[in-house]
N, CA, C and O atoms as a DFTB+ gen file, in Angstrom:
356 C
 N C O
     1  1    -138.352      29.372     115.907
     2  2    -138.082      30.612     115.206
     3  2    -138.420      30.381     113.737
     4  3    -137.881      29.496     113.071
     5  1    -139.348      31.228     113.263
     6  2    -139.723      30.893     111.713
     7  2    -139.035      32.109     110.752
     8  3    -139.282      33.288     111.007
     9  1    -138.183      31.740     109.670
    10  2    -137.305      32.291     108.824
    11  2    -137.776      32.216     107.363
    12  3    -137.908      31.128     106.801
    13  1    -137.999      33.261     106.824
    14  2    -138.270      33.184     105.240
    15  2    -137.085      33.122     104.705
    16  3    -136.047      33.592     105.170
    17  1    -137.306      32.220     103.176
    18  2    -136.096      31.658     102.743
    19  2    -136.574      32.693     101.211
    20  3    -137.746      33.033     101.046
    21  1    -135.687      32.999     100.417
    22  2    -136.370      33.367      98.928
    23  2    -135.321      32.647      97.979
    24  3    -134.122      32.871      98.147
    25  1    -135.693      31.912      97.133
    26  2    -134.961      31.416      96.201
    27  2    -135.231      31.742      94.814
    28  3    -136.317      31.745      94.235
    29  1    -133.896      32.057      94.301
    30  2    -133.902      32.587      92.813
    31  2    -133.232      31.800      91.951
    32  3    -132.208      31.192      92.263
    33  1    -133.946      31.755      90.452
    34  2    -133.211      31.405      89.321
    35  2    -133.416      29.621      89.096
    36  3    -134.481      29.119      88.738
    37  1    -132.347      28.960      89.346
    38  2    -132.549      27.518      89.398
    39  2    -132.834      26.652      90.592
    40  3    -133.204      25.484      90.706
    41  1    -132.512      27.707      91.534
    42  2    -132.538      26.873      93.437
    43  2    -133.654      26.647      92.863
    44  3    -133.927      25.597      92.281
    45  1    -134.516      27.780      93.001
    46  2    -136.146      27.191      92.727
    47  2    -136.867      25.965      92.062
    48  3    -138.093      25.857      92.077
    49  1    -135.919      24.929      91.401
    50  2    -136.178      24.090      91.326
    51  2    -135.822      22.869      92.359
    52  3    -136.176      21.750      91.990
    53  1    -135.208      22.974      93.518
    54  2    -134.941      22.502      94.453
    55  2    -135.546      22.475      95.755
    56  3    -135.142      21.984      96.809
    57  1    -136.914      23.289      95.386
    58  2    -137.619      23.118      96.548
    59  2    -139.230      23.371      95.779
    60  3    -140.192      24.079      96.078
    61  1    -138.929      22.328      94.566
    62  2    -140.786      22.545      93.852
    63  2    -141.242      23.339      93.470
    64  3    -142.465      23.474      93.522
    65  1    -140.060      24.600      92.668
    66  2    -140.637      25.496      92.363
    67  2    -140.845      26.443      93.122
    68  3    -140.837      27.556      92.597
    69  1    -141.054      26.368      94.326
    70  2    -141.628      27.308      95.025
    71  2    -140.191      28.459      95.683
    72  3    -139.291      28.032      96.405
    73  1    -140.316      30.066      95.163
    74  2    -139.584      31.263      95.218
    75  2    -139.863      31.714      96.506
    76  3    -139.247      32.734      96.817
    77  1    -140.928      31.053      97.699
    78  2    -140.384      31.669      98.757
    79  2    -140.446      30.302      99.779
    80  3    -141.080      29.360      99.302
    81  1    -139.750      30.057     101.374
    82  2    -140.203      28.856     102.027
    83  2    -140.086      29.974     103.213
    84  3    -139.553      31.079     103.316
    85  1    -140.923      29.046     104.123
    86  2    -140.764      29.608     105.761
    87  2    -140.527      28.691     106.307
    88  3    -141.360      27.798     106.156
    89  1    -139.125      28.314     107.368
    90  2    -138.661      27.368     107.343
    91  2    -138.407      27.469     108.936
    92  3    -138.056      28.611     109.231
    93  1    -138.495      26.487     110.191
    94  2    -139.027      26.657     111.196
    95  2    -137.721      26.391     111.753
    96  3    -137.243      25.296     111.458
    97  1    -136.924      27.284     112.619
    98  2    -135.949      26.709     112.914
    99  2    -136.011      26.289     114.590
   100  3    -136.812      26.920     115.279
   101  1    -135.217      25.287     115.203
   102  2    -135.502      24.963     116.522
   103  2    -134.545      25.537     117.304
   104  3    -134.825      25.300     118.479
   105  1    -133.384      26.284     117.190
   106  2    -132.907      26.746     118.172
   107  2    -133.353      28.489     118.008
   108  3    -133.490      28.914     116.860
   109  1    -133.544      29.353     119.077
   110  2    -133.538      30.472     118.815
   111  2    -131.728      31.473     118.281
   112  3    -130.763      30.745     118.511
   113  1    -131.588      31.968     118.070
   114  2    -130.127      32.508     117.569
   115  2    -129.471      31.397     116.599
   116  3    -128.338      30.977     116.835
   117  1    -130.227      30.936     115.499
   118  2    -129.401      29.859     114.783
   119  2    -128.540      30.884     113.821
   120  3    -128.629      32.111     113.876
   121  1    -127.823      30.256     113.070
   122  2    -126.938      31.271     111.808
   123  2    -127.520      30.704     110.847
   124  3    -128.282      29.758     111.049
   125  1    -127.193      31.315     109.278
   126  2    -127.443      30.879     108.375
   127  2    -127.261      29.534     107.933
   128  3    -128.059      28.828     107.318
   129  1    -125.434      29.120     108.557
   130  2    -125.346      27.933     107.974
   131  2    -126.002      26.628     108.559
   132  3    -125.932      25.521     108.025
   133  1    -126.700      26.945     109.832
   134  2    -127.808      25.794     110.470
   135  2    -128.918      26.246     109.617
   136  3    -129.679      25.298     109.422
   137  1    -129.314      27.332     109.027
   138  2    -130.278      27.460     108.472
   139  2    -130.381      26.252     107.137
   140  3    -131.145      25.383     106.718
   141  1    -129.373      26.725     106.904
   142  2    -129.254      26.087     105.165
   143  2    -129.528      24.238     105.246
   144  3    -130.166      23.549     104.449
   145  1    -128.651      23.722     106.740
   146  2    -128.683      22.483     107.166
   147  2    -129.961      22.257     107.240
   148  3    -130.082      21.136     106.747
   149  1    -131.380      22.769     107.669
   150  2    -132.536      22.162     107.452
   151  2    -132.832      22.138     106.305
   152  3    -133.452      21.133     105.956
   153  1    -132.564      23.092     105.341
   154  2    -133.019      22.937     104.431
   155  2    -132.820      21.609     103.309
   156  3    -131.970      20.775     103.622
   157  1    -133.446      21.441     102.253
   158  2    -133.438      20.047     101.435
   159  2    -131.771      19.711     101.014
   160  3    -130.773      20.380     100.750
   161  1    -132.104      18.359     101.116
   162  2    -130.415      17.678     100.795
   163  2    -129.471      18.741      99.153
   164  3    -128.438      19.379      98.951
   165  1    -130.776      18.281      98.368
   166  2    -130.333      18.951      96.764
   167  2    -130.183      20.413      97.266
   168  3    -129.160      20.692      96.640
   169  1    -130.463      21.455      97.904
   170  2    -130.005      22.737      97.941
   171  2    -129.030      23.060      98.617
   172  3    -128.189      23.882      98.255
   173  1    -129.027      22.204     100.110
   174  2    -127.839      22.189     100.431
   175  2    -126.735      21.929     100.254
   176  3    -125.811      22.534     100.798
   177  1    -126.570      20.780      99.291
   178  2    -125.276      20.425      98.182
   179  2    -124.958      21.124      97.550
   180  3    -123.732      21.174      97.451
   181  1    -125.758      22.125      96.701
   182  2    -125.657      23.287      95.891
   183  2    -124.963      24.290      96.707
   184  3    -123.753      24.477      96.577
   185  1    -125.565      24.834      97.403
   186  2    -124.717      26.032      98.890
   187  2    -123.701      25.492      99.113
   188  3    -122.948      25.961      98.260
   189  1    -123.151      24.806      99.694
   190  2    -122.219      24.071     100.142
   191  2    -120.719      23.555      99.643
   192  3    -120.436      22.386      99.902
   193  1    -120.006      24.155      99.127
   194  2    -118.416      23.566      98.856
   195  2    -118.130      21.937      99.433
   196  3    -117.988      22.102     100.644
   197  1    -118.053      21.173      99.284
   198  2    -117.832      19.708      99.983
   199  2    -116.649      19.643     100.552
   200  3    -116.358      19.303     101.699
   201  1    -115.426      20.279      98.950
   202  2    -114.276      20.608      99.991
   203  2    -113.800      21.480     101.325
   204  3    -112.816      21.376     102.056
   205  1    -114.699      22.196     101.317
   206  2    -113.990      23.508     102.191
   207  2    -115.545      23.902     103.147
   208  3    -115.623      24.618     104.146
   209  1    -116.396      23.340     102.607
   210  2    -117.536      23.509     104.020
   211  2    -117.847      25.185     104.169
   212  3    -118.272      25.723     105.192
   213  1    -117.532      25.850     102.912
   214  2    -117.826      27.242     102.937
   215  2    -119.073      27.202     101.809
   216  3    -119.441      26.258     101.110
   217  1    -119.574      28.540     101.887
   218  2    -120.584      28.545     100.701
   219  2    -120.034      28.703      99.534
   220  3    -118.994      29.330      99.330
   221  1    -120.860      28.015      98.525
   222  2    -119.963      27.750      97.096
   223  2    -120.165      29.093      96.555
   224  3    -121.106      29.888      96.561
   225  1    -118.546      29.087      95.915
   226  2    -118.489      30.094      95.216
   227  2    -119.416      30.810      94.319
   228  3    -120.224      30.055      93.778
   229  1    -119.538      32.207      93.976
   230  2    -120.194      33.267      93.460
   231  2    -121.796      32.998      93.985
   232  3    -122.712      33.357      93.245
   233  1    -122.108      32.312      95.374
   234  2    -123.442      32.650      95.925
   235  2    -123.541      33.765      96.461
   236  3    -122.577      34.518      96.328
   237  1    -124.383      34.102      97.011
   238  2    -124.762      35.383      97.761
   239  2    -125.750      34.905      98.665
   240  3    -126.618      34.048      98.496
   241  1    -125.446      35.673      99.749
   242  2    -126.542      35.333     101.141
   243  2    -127.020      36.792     101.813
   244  3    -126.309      37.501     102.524
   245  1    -128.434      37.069     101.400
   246  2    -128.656      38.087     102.137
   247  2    -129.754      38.153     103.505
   248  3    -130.862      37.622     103.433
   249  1    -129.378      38.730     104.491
   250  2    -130.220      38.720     105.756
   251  2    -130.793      40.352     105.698
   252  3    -130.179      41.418     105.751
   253  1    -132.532      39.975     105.540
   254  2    -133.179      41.763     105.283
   255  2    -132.531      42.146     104.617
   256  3    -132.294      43.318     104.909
   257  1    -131.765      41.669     103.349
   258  2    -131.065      42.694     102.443
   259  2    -129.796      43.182     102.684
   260  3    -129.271      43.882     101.818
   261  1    -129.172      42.917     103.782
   262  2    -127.737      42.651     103.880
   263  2    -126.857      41.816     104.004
   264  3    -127.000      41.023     104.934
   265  1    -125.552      41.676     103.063
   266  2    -125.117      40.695     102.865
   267  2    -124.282      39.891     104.086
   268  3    -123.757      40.402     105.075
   269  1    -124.317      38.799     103.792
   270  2    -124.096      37.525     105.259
   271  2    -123.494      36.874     104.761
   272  3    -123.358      36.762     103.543
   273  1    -122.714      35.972     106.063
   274  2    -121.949      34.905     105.609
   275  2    -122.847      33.686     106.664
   276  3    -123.660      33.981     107.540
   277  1    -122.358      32.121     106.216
   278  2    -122.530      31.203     107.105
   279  2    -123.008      31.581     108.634
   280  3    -124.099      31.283     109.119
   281  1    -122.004      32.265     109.252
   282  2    -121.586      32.863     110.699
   283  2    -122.688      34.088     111.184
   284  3    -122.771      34.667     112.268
   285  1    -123.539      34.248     109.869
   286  2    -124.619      35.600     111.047
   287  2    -125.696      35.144     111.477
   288  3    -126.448      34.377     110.876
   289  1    -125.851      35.652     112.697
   290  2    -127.003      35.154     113.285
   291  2    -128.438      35.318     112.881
   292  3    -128.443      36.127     111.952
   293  1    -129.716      34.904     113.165
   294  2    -130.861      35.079     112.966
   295  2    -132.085      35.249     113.935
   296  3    -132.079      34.907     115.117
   297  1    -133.009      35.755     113.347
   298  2    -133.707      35.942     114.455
   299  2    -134.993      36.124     113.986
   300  3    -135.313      36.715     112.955
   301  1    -135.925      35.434     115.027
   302  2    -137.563      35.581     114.446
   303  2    -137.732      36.306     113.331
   304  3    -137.275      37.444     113.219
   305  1    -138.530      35.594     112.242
   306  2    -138.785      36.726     110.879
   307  2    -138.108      37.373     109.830
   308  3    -138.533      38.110     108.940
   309  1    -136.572      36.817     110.187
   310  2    -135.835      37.601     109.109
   311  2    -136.260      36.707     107.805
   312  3    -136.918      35.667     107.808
   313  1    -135.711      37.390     106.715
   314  2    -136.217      37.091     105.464
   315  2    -134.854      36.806     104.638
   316  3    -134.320      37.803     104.153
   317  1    -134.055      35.192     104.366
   318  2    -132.994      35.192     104.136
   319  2    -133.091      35.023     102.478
   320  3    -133.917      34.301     101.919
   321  1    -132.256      35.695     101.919
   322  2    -132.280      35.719      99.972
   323  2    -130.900      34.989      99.562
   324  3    -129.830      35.589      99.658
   325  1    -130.979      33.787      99.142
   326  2    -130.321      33.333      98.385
   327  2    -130.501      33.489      97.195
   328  3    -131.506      33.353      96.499
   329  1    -128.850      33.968      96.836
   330  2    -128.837      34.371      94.946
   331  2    -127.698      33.623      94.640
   332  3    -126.749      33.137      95.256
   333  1    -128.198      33.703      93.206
   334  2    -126.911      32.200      93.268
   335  2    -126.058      32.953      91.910
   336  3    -126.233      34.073      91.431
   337  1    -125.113      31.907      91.524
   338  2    -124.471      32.884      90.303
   339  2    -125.367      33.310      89.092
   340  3    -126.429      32.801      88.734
   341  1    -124.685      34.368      88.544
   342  2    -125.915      34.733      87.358
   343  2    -124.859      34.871      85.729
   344  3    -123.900      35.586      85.437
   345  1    -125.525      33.946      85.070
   346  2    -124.433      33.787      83.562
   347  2    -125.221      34.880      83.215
   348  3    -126.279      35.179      83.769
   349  1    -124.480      35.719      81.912
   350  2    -124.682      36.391      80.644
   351  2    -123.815      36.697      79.824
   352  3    -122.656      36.324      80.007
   353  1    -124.047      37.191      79.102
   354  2    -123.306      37.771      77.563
   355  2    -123.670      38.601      77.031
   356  3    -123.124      38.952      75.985
């Protein structure tokens, strides 16, 4: 099952720069949070709470543009958007 990944802001330095990946997954019906598990060690540490094995606080996970947790499923072609926190003033 092949899944577009989009990364914004600083992730994007965690996978070379590069703002989009297609990332091949081997089971069909995986969830996000097997998704995230293929993905690179440094991004997945980032996603990832160590204590609590939830996604770290003020991320955002969207599937086609609606928002997801760990637990939603996937399926051929979806297009998953990680946003991560956003500072200003």
């Amino acid at each position: 099952m092949l899944i577009a990944v989009k990364l914004y802001a600083h992730l994007k330095e965690f996978s070379d720069n590069m703002s989009e990946l297609r990332v091949k997954m081997e089971h069909e019906n995986g969830t996000v949070g097997s998704l995230i598990n293929v993905l690179s060690k440094r991004l997945r540490e980032e996603l990832i709470d160590p204590k609590t094995g939830k996604l770290a606080p003020a991320y955002l996970i969207t599937v086609n543009g609606k928002l997801a947790s760990l637990n939603s499923r996937l399926k051929e072609n979806d297009v998953v958007a990680i946003i991560p926190p956003i500072d200003g003033g």
